[in-house]
N, C-alpha and C positions, 0 to 999 in steps of 0.2 A: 723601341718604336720601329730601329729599321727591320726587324725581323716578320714582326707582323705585316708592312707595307709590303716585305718579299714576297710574302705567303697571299696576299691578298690579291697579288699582283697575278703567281704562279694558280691562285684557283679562277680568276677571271680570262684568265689565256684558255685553262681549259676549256670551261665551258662556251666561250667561242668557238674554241675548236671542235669542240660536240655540238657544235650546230652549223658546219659548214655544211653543205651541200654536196652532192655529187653529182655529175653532170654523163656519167659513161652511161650507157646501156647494158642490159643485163645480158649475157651470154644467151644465144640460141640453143634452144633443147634438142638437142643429135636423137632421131627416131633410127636407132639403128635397125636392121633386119636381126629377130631373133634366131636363135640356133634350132634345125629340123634335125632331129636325128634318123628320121625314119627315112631318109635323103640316101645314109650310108650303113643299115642295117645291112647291108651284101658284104659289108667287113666282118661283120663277125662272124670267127671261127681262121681269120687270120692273122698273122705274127705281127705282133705291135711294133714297129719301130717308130725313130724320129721322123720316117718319113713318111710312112702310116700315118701317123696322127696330125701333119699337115694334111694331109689329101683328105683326111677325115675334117678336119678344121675348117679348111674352106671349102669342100659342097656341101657341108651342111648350114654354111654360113653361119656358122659361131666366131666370136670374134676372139677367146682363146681356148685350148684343149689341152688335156691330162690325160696321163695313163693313172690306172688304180693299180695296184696290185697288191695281193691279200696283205692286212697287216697293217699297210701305209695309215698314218693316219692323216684325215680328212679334214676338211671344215664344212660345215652344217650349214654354212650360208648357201641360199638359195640364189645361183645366177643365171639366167635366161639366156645369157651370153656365152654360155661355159658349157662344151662339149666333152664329155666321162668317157672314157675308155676303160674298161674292165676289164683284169686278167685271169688270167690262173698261174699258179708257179712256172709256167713253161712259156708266159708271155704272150699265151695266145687270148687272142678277144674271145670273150664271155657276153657282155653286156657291153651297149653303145645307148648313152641317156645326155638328155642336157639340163642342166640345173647345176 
């Protein structure tokens, strides 16, 4: 008897507990500024560094940026926020995209 009074006890907790309520509000939707590449198309055709690819990050207001370089492999996801730097073996910009 006492195991079933356990158990009857431990499923009626639950479902009280599956029906409290929450009382917070829902986080605000951040509208950020998307990434313009065409802002720093004057880069390409020059040497990609670390600090290239800042200066390229923020005036194009991307909120982060990559170098590519042949080979690298990528991810397919599509981000609005995400500034591509393109190379060639020698590190120089080729192609400047956002997604």
């Amino acid at each position: 008897m006492q195991p079933i009074r356990s158990i009857a006890l431990m499923l009626g907790g639950a479902i009280l507990i599956g029906c409290q309520s929450s009382q917070t509000e829902p986080a605000p939707v951040q509208t950020a500024a998307q990434c313009n590449s065409s802002i720093v198309q004057g880069l390409a055709g020059a040497l990609a560094s670390p600090a290239t690819l800042d200066q390229a990050r923020r005036e194009s207001g991307a909120a982060v940026a990559r170098i590519l370089r042949p080979g690298d492999i990528v991810t397919l996801e599509y981000n609005a926020q995400r500034l591509s730097l393109t190379t060639d073996e020698a590190m120089v910009i080729q192609r400047i995209t956002c997604g």
